[in-house]
Structure formats: C-alpha cells, structure tokens
C-alpha positions as CSV (number, residue, x, y, z in Angstrom):
1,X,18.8,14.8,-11.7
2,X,17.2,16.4,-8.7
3,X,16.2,19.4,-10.6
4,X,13.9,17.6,-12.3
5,X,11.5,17.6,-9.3
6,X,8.8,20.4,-9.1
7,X,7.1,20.2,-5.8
8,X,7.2,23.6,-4.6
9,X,9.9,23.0,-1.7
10,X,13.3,22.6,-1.1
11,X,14.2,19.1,-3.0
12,X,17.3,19.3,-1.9
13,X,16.2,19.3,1.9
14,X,13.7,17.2,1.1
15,X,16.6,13.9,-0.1
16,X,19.1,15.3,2.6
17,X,16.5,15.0,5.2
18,X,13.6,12.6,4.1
19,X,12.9,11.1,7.8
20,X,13.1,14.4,9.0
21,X,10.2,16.0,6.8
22,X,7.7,13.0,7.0
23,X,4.8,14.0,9.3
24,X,4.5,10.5,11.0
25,X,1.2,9.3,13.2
26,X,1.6,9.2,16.1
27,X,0.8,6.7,18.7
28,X,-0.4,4.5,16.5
29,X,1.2,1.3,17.2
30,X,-0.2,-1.2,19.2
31,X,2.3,-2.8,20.1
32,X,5.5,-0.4,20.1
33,X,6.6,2.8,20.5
34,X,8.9,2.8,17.5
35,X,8.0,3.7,14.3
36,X,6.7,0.7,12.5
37,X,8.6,2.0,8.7
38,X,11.6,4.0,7.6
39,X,12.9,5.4,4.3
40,X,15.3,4.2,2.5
41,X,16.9,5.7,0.0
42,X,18.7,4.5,-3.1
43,X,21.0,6.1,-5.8
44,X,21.7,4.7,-9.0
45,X,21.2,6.6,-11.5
46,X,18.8,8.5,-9.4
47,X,17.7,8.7,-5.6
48,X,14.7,7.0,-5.0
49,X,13.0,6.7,-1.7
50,X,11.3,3.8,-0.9
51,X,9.1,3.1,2.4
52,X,10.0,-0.1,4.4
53,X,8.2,-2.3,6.7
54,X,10.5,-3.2,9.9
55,X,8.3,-6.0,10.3
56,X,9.7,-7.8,7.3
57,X,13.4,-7.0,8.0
58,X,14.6,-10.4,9.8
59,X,13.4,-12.2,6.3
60,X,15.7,-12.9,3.8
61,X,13.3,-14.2,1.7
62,X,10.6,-11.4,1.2
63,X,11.1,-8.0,-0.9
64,X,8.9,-5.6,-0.1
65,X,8.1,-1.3,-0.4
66,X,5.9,1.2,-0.9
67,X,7.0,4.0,-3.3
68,X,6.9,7.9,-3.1
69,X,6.3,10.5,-5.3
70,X,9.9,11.1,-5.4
71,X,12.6,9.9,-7.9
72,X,11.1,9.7,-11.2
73,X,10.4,11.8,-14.3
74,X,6.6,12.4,-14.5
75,X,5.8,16.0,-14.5
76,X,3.8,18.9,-13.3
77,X,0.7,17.2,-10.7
78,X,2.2,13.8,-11.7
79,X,5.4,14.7,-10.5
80,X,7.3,12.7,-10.2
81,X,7.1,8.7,-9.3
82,X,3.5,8.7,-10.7
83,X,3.3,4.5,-10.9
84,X,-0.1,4.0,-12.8
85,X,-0.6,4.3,-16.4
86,X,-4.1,5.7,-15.9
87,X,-3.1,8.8,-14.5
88,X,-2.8,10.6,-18.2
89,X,1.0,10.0,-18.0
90,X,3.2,9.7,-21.2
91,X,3.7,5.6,-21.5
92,X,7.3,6.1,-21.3
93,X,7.9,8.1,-18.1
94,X,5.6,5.6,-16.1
95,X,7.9,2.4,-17.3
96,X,10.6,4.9,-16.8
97,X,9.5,5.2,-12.9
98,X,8.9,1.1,-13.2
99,X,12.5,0.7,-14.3
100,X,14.0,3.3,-11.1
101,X,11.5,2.1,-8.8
102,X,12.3,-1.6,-9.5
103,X,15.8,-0.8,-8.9
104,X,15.7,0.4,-5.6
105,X,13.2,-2.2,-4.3
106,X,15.3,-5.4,-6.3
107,X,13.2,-6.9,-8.4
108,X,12.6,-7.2,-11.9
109,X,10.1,-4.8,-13.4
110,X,9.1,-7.4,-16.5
111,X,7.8,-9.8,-13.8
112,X,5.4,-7.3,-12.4
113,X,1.8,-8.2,-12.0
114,X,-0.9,-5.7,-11.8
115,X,-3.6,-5.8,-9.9
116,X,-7.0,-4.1,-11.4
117,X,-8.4,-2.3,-8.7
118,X,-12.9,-1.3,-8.6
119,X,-13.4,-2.0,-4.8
120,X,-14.2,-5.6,-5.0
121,X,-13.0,-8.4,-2.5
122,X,-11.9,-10.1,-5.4
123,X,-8.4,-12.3,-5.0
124,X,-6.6,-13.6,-8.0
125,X,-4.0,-16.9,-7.4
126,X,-0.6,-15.5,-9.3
127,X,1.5,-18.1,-11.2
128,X,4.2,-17.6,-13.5
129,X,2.3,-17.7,-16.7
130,X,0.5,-14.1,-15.0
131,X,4.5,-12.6,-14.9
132,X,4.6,-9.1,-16.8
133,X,0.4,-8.7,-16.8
134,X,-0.3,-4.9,-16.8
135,X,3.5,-4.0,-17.6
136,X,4.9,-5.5,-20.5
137,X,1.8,-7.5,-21.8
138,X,-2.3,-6.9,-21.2
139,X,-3.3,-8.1,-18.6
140,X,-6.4,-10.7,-18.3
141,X,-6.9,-10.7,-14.5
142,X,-9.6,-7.9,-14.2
143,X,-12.0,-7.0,-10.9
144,X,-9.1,-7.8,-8.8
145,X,-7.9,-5.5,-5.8
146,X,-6.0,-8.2,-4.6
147,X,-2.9,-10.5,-5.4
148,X,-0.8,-13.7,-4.0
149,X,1.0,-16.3,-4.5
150,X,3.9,-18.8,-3.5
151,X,6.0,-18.1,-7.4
152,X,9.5,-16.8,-6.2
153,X,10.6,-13.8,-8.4
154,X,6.9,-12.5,-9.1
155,X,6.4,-9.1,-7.9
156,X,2.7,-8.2,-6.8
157,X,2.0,-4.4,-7.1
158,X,-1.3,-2.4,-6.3
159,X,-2.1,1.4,-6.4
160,X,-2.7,4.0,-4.0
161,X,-3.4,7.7,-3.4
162,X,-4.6,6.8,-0.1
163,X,-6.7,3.8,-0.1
164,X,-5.1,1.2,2.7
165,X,-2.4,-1.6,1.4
166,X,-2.4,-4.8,3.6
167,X,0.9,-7.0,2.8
168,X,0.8,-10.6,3.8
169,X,3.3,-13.0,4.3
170,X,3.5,-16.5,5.4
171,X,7.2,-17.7,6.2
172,X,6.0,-21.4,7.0
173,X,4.2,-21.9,3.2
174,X,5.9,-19.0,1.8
175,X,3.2,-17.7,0.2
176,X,2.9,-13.4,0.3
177,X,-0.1,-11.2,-1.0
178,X,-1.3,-7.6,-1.2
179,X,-4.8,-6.5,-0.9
180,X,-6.1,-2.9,-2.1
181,X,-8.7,-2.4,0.4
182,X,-10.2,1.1,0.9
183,X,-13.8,1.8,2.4
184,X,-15.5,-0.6,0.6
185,X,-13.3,-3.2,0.4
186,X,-12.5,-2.5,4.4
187,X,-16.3,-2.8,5.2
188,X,-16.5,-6.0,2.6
189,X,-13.7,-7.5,4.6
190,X,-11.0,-8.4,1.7
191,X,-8.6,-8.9,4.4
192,X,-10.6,-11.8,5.1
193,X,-11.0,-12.6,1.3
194,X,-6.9,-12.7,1.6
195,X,-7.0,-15.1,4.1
196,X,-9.7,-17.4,3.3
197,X,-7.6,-17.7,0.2
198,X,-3.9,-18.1,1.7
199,X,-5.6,-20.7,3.7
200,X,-7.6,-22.5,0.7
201,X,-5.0,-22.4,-1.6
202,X,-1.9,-22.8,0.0
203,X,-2.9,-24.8,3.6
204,X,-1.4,-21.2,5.6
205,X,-2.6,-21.2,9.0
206,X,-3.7,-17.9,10.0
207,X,-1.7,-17.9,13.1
208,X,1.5,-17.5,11.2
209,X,0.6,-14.7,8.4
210,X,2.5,-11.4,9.2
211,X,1.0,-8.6,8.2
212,X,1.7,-4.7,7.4
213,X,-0.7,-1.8,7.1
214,X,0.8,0.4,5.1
215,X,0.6,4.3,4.2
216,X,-2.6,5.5,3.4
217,X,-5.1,8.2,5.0
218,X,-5.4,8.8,8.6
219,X,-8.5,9.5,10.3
220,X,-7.6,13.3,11.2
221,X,-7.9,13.7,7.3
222,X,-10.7,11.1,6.5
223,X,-13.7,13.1,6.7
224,X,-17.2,10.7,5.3
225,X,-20.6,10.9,5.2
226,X,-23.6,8.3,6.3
227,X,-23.2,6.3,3.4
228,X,-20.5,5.3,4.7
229,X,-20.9,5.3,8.4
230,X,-24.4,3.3,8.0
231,X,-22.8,0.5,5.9
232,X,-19.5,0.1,8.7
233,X,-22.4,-0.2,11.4
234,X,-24.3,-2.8,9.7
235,X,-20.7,-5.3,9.2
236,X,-19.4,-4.3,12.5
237,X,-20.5,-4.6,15.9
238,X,-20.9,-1.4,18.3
239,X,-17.6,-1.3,20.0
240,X,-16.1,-1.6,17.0
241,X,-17.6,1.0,15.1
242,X,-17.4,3.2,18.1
243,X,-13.4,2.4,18.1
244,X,-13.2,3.7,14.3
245,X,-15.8,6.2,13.7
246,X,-15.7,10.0,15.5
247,X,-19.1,11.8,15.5
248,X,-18.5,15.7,14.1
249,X,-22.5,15.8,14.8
250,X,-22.8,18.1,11.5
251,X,-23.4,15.0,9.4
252,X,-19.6,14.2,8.8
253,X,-17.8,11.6,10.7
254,X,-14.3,10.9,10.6
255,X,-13.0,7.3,9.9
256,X,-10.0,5.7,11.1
257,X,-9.1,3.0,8.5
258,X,-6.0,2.0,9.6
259,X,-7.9,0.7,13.0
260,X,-10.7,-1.0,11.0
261,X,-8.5,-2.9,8.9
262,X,-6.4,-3.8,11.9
263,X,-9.6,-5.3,13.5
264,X,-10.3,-7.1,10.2
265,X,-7.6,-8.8,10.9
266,X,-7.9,-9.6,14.4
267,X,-10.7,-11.1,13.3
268,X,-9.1,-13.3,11.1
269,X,-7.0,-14.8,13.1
270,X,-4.4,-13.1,12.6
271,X,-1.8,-12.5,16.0
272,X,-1.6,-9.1,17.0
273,X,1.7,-8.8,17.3
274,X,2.1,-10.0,13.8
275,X,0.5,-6.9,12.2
276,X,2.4,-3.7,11.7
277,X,0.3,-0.5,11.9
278,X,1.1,2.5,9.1
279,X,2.4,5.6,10.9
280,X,2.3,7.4,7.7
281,X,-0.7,9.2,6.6
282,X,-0.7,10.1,2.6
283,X,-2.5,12.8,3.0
284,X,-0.7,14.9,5.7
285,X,2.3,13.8,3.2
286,X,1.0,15.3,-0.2
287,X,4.6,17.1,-1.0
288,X,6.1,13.3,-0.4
289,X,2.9,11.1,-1.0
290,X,0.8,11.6,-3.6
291,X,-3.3,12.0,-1.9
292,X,-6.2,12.3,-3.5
293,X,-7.8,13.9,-1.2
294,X,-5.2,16.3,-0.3
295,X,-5.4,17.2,-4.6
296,X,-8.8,17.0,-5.1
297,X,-7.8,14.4,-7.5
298,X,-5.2,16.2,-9.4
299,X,-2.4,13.1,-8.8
300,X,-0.4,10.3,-9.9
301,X,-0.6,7.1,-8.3
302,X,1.7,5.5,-5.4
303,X,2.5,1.8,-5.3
304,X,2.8,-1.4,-2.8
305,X,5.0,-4.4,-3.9
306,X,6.1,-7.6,-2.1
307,X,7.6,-10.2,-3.5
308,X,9.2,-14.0,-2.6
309,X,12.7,-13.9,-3.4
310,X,15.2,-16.5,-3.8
311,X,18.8,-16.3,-6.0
C-alpha cells in the first residue's frame, strides 16, 4: 500500500497529483510546444507510474515506458521501484518491482532481456532464444548498452539513474531498439551504432526510424570537467560543441546531453520531426526519479523498455 513509500513528502499528493509535482524542461522541444511525455498511472494491486512517449501513441504495435521510483517495495535509498539487481537489493523485491512494473507497461516480465551496460557502443541482435536473459536465466550477452530486434513479445530493458535512453522504432520493418548512451557512449556515437545496425540487419531506412529521448540529466544539473569537454570537441565539429557545452570559465562546463544525442541523430539520418526530445530531467526529479547525481550515488536504478507487440 502507499504507506510503504518513504520519500520524505507527501505520497499521497505525490499519486493524486503526479503531473503536477514533475519539474518538466522547459522549451526543450524542437518541434512543439507540448510536452513530449506524460504519466500514466496504473492500479492493480498497486499504483504504478509509468512515463510515456506521445510520439509512440498512434502505434498499436509498439509498448513502451520508462519507470519511476514509485510503486514498488524496495526500501530506504532504494525506495521504491529500484529495477536493477546490482543496487544491493533483496532478489525478491527487484522481481517483485519486475512483476508491478511489467503490469502497468503490458508485457511479460519472463520475456525480459537485459542489457549489460560499461559505456560501450556495443549492439546485440535479440531473438527469442535471448527471452528471459538477466531475469529469469543468466544472461550471456555482456558489454552491451544496447538492444533490438524485430521478435514480437520480447521486451528490451536498460538502466538509468540519469544516463540518456534513445528508443527506436521502425514501423515499415518493425524492428524497435534501446540504446544506453551516456557521455561516453554519446561522444562514441551508439546512436549511430543503433542505426548502422537497424539498417544492416533488418534493411530499415533511416528515414523512417522514430525516435524518443527519454528522461535523463539536463544540462542545468550536468556539471563536467575537460576530460570530458576535450573528447566532445575532438568527435564534434565547433558549432556543435558550442550548441551543447556552456563555459563556467572555472574549469567546469555544463553539458547538455539531451541536445548532443539529438544531433547524433540528425546525423544519422534520422528526420527531425521523428525524434522526441525528454522534458524530464532525473535529476531535478530525485523524490520521483531516482539520480545519481542528485544522491551522490546512494540509488536504485530506473528502467526504459519497448517492446513489438502483437496478440
């Protein structure tokens, strides 16, 4: 029950009102002024929200959301949708969040296959013989932050605490993917790797992916050093890193990588008006999202899925 929760605010407010208490971005869609995702919230045995993607809506034949930190039964800093079973969670609770959060999205939790994220570019081909790899039996696919595949009724999931999730989806070749990509695998280009694969492995043409950006840090809160900075400026050319990167001129920049993946995929090929930006930053949305930055660490994990469905 909703008591369960321990986040230090009103939990009641916080289900009656979920739109109302998430800090969105704003002005950070390209190509509308609405708000590129809403909540929705299911109840079965328990409310769980789950972030959409209105980009997605008009297809019947893609399942897709991003999970809170609401609506589970992890405890104390894990509290309480912590996704990841290498948070220190009890095994139980985290298939226990599976089960709810599988629920609410519509898929089936056995089927899930886990991606195994070290900030590579590295994209793993998902066929039925990979269903249930990292949930319900070990998982061989390793050095992998990203997934897809044209199997209906696999679910792909990846982790976040504020790394950036790219969804893809072709509706032409049916094919749909997810790629963790945070700074390294943003300056490496994995959307790229995505593509280059959708294209090599399932004939997709660039032109028709559609694509969503989904919660993850904004730049307000992304604060980095040169290390960073100096590798972006060697992949990218100068208007783009001046696009991205603000100068604090004390050492520390701050890093938008919401735009950078967006201009990865520009340069892909991919049509503008076929990528969704996030306007949800993970970080200014610790009570709701868990952030590692915003908990120095201290935190469960989030999750993206997408899936091809068919009865």
């Amino acid at each position: 029950m909703r008591e369960k929760f321990d986040l230090g605010i009103n939990k009641d407010t916080i289900f009656a009102n979920l739109e109302k208490n998430i800090k969105y971005i704003n002005n950070i869609s390209y190509d509308s002024d609405d708000r590129t995702t809403y909540v929705a919230l299911y109840k079965k045995e328990e409310y769980v929200p789950v972030i959409k993607y209105k980009i997605f809506d008009e297809y019947s034949d893609v399942i897709s959301g991003f999970s809170t930190r609401l609506g589970g039964v992890s405890k104390e800093h894990l509290s309480s949708m912590n996704l990841s079973f290498s948070r220190g969670d009890d095994k139980e609770n985290v298939i226990e969040n599976h089960k709810r959060f599988a629920d609410a999205v519509g898929y089936d939790y056995k089927k899930l296959v886990f991606s195994d994220q070290v900030h590579t570019t590295n994209i793993h081909v998902v066929t039925k013989d990979d269903a249930g790899k990292g949930i319900v039996i070990e998982s061989d696919i390793k050095n992998t932050d990203g997934l897809v595949t044209n199997c209906y009724n696999i679910p792909l999931i990846t982790f976040y605490a504020d790394c950036v999730p790219i969804y893809f989806y072709d509706p032409v070749k049916k094919v749909v993917g997810l790629a963790h990509s945070g700074w390294k695998g943003t300056a490496s280009n994995i959307a790229k790797s995505m593509v280059d694969k959708m294209k090599e492995s399932f004939s997709c043409n660039e032109e028709d992916i559609i694509c969503a950006i989904g919660p993850s840090i904004c730049q307000k809160c992304y604060e980095v050093d040169n290390v960073v900075t100096d590798i972006i400026k060697a992949n990218f050319s100068k208007d783009e890193y001046d696009e991205v990167i603000i100068d604090k001129h004390n050492g520390k920049y701050q890093l938008d990588l919401h735009k950078l993946c967006r201009i990865n995929l520009l340069n892909c090929g991919i049509k503008a008006e076929h990528i969704a930006m996030p306007d949800i930053c993970t970080c200014c949305n610790d009570k709701i999202l868990f952030s590692h930055r915003a908990s120095n660490g201290k935190r469960g994990n989030l999750a993206a899925v997408i899936m091809l469905y068919n009865d």
